[in-house]
N, C-alpha and C positions, 0 to 999 in steps of 0.2 A: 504494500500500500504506500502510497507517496506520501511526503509530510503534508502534503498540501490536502489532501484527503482528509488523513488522520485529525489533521486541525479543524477542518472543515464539520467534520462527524462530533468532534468533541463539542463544537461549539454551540452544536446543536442541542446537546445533553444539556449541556449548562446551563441553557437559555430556559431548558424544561425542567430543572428542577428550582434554577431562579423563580418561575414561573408560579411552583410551588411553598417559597420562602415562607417560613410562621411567621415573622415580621408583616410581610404584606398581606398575607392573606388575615393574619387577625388584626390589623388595624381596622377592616373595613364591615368588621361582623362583631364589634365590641358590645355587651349587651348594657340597659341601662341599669345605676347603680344600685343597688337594694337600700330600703329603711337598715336592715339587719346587716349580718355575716355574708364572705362571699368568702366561698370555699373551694378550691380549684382542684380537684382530681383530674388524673387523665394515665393513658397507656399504651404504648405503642415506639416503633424504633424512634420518631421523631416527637417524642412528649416532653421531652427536656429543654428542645428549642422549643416547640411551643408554648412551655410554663415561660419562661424566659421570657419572649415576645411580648407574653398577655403578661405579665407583670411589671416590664417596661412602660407598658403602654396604660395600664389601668390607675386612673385617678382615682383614688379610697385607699382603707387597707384590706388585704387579705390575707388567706393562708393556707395552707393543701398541702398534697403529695401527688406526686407523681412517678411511674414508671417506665423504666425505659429497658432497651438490652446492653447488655455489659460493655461496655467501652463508647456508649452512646449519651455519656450525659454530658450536660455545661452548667456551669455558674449559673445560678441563683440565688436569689437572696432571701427570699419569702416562703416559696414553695421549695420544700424537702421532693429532692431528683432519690429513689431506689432505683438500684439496678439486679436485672433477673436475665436469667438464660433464655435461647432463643434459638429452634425453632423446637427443643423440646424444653419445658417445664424446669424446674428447678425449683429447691427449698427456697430459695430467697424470693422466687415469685411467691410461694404462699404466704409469706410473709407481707408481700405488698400487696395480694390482694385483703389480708388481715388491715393492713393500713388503710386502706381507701374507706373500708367499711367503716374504722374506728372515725376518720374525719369528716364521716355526713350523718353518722349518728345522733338523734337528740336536735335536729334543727326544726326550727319555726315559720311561720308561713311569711315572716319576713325576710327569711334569710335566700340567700341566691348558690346554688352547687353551678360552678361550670365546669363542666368534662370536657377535655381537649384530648378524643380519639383520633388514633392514624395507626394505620398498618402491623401487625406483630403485636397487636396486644392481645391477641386468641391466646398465644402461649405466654407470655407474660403474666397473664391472670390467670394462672391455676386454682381452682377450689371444687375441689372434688367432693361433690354429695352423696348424704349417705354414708355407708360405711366403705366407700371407692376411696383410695389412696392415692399419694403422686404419683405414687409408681403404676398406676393402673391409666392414671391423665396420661402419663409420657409416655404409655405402650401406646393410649389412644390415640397419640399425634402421631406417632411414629405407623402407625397404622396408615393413618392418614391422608402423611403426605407420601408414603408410599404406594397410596390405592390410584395414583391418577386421576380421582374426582375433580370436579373442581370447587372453587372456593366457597361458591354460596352450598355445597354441597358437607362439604364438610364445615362448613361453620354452622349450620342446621344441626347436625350431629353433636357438634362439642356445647352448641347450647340446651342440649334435652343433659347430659352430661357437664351439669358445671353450678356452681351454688351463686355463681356471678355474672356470667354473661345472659341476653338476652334480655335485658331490661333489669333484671334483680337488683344490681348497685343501684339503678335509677329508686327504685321500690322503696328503698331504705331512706333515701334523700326526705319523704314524703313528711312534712306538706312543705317540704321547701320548694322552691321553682328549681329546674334544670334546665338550662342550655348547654347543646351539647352542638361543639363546633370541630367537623368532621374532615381529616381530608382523608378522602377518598382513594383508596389502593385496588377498590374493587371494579369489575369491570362491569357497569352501569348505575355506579356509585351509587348503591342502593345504601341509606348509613346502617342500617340494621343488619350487615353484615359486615362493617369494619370493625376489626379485634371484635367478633362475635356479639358486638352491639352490649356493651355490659350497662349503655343507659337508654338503648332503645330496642324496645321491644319489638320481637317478630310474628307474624299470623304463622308459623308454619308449625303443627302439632307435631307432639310424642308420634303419630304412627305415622306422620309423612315422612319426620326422619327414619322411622322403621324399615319405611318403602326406597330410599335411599341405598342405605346398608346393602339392602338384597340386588337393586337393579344395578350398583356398580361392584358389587360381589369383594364387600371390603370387608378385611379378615379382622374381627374385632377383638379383644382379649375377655377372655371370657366374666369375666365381673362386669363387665361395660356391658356386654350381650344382655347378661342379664337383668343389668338396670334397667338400659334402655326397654326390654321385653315386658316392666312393669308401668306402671301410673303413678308412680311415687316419683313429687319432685319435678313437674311440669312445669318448662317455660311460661311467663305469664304470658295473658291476653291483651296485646296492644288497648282495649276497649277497659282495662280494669281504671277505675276514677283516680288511682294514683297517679298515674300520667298523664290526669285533665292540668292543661296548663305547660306541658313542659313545649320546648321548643329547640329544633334540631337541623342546624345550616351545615352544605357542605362547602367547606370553604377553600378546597383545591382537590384538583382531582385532573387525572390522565387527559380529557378533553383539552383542557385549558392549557399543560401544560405543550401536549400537541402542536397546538393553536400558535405558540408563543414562538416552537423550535421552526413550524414554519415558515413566521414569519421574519426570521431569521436567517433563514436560507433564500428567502425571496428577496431579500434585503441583497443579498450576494448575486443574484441573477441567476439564480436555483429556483426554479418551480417546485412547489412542494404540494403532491397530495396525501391527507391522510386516508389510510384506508380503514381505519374503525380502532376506537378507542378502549373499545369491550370485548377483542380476541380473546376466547379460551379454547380449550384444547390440548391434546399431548403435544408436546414445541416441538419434538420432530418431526410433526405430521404438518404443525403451520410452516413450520420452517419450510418443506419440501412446497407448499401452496405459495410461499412466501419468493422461493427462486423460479417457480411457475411464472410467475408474473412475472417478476424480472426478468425472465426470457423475452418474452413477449415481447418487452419493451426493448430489449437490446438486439432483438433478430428483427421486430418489424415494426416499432415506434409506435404498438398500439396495446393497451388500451391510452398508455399516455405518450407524448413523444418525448424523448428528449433534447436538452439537460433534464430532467427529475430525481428528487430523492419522495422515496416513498416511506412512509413514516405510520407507524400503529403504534398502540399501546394494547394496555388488557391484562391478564394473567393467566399465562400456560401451564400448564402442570408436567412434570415427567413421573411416569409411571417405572417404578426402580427394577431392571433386571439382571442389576450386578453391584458392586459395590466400588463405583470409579469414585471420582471428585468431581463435581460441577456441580450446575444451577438449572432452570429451565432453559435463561438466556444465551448460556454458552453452547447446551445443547441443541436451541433453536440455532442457533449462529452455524453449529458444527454441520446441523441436518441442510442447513443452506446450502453451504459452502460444497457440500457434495453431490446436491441434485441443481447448482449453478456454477458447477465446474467449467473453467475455461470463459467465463463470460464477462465482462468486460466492467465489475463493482467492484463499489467500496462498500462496506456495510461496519455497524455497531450495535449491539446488542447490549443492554445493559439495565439493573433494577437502580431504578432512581432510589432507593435508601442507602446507594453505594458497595451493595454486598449483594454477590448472588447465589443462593443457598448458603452452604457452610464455610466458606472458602475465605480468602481475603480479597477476589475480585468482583467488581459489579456485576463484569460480563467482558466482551472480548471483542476484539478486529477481525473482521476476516474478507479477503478477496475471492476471483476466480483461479486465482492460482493456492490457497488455501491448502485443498487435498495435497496438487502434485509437489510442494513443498514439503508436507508432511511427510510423501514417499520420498523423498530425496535424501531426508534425515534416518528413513530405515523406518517410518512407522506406518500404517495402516489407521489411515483416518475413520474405515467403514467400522473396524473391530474399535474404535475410541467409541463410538456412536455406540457400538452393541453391548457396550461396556457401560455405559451410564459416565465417561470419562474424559468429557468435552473438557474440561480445567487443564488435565496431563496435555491433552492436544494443542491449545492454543498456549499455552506455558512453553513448551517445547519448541515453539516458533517466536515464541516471543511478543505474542500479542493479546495478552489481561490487558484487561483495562481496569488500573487497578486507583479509582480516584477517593477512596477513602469513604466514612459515612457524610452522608449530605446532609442531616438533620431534617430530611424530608422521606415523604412515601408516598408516591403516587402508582406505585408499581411498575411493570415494563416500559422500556423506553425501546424501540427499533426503528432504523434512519436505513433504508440502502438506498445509494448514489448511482446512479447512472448517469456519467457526463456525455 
C-alpha cells in the first residue's frame, strides 16, 4: 500500500471517531439541572471519556461511578472511573456493577440519575441471578461470542441472564428521573441493546430469547440452560410505571460517524458512498460480498465509477473454528483480501474503540497484492482464514493498525479505495 493510501485511509478513521468525540456529542444532549442530586453512572469501553466530558461540561455539582475496561480510563475529578475485564466478565466487574446499584439507591423524585452507555458494557456489568455465578456469566459470553449470532441476539440472551441489564439499574433509580445518553455501537442503534440496555428496557421475552438459543444452535452451559428454561427473574416490561418519565438520546453512532469520514474524503476529490451502516453477518462472508463489489467497480466502473472509496459500518460476528488471534475486522479484511486478489485497492478495517477483539490492534491494511505477499513470506493466507488467524496474517506483513483506545465506540469502521 502506498503512504499516500495508508494516510488517506487513516484519515478517514479519525474523522469517524472525531465524529464520535464525548466532548461533542454531550455538549449538545446536556439535560436540565434537577431541584435534587445528579448522579452519573454509566459502562462501557468509552464511559471514562464520557464521565469526563459530562463533568466538564455540567454546571451544578454531582457524583457517580462509572465503568470502563482495563487500560481504558482518564482523569476525573467527581465521578469515580472502575475498571473490569473485557470481553469476558471478571471479579472487579461484579464489583462495579455492586457500585452502580449502591449510587442510585434511596433517591427522590427530585433527584436526576444520568447513564452514559456505549459499547462493552454487556461484559463489564456482570450480575449473575439466582444462584448463577461468574463463572457461569463468563462460560455465557464465551459461548456467545463464539456462536456467530449477532449482537441484538445475544444481548437478548444475556438480558433474560443478568440481575442488571435490560432496564433493572434503571428500576432501582425509581422515582428519580433517568436520562440515558447512548452512543451507539449497535447496528441500527437501537439503545436497548447497547451494553445490554442496563437503563433501558427491552419488549423481547424469556421464551423469545429461548427461541434464539435453539435457531442459532448456541451451546449454552448448563446452569444458564436451565435458568433460562425457567420464569424466574424476567427482564422487565418497557410499559412497567417505573420508567414513566425517563428519557433516552443516542448521541453518536456509526451513521454519523460514516457521514463525517465521507465527507472527508470528498473534501480530497474522493467520492464516497456509504453502503449501510447496520452490516451484520459472519465478516468473512461480508468481506467476500464486500470484494464483490469492488470488482465491479474496478473491472467495469459500475455500480459506482471511479475514484470511490466505499465505506460501511455495523457489527460482524466471527463464528470460532480454531483458536488463531484476531477480531471480526481483521478477519473481514483477510476474507477480502483473498476473494479481491490482484485488484487494484487500498482498504482499512478497523473497531473505532481502537481494539479488535482481544489483540492490541483495531484492525489492519490490506491491498490486492495482500495474499501473494503472504505466499512470498512462506505462508498460506487461505489456512490464516481457516484458522480464525487474521492478527498472525497481517502482523507478519506488517500491516495492524494499531492506533490505541479512542475513548469512543461506535463499532466497525470499513473504507476501501479505488483510485
Amino acid at each position: 500500500m502506498s503512504p499516500e493510501d495508508r494516510t488517506f485511509l487513516t484519515g478517514l478513521f479519525e474523522a469517524a471517531v472525531q465524529a464520535a468525540d464525548p466532548a461533542l456529542a454531550i455538549a449538545a444532549h446536556l439535560p436540565p439541572r434537577p431541584q435534587g442530586r445528579t448522579v452519573v453512572i454509566g459502562a462501557g469501553k468509552g464511559a471514562a471519556q464520557l464521565a469526563a466530558a459530562f463533568e466538564a461540561q455540567w454546571d451544578g455539582p454531582l457524583e457517580g461511578v462509572v465503568v470502563t475496561r482495563y487500560g481504558y480510563a482518564c482523569p476525573t475529578r467527581r465521578i469515580r472511573v472502575l475498571e473490569a475485564a473485557h470481553p469476558v466478565p471478571d471479579a472487579a466487574g461484579l464489583r462495579a456493577s455492586a457500585a452502580l446499584f449502591d449510587a442510585v439507591r434511596g433517591l427522590g423524585p427530585d433527584d436526576l440519575v444520568v447513564a452514559l452507555i456505549c459499547g462493552g458494557g454487556s461484559a463489564l456489568l456482570p450480575c449473575p441471578p439466582g444462584d448463577l455465578t461468574l463463572e457461569d456469566e463468563a462460560a455465557l459470553n464465551q459461548a456467545l461470542l463464539a456462536s456467530g449470532a449477532p449482537i441484538s441476539v445475544m444481548n437478548a440472551i444475556r438480558k433474560q441472564v443478568s440481575g442488571i441489564k435490560g432496564g433493572r439499574l434503571a428500576a432501582v433509580c425509581h422515582p428519580a428521573k433517568v436520562v440515558t445518553l447512548v452512543v451507539s455501537d449497535v447496528p441500527g442503534d437501537d439503545p436497548a441493546q447497547v451494553a445490554s440496555g442496563p437503563t433501558v428496557p427491552d419488549a423481547v421475552t424469556r421464551s423469545e430469547a429461548r427461541a434464539m438459543v435453539t435457531s442459532w444452535r448456541i451451546a449454552l452451559p448448563t446452569a444458564v440452560a436451565q435458568w433460562l428454561a425457567g420464569d424466574q427473574g424476567q427482564a422487565p416490561d418497557p410499559g412497567v410505571p417505573v420508567f414513566a418519565g425517563h428519557e433516552v438520546k443516542v448521541i453518536a453512532s456509526a451513521r454519523l460517524s460514516l457521514e463525517a469520514a465521507a465527507g472527508v474524503a470528498e473534501a480530497q476529490g474522493v467520492p464516497a458512498v456509504i453502503l449501510s451502516d447496520a452490516i451484520e453477518g459472519e465478516a468473512r462472508d461480508v468481506g467476500r460480498v464486500h470484494a464483490a463489489i469492488a470488482r465491479e467497480v474496478a473491472l467495469r466502473d459500475r455500480p459506482f465509477a471511479r475514484p470511490v472509496v466505499l465505506l460501511s459500518g455495523g457489527e460482524t460476528t466471527v463464528t470460532l473454528r480454531a483458536k488463531g488471534k484476531g477480531g471480526r475486522n481483521t478477519e473481514f479484511l483477510l476474507a477480502t483480501a483473498l476473494a479481491a486478489e490482484g485488484l487494484p485497492f487500498a482498504a482499512l478495517a478497523a473497531d473505532t474503540d481502537g481494539i479488535d477483539g482481544s489483540e492490541d490492534n483495531a484492525g489492519a491494511f490490506a491491498t490486492g497484492t495482500t495474499a501473494p505477499r503472504l505466499r512470498a513470506l512462506g505462508h498460506d493466507p487461505a489456512a490464516f482464514l481457516a484458522g480464525n488467524d487474521a492478527y498472525s496474517a497481517f502482523s507478519a506483513l506488517g500491516d495492524l493498525f494499531v492506533p490505541g483506545p479512542t475513548g469512543t465506540n461506535v463499532n466497525d469502521f470499513r473504507a476501501i479505495l479505488l483510485r
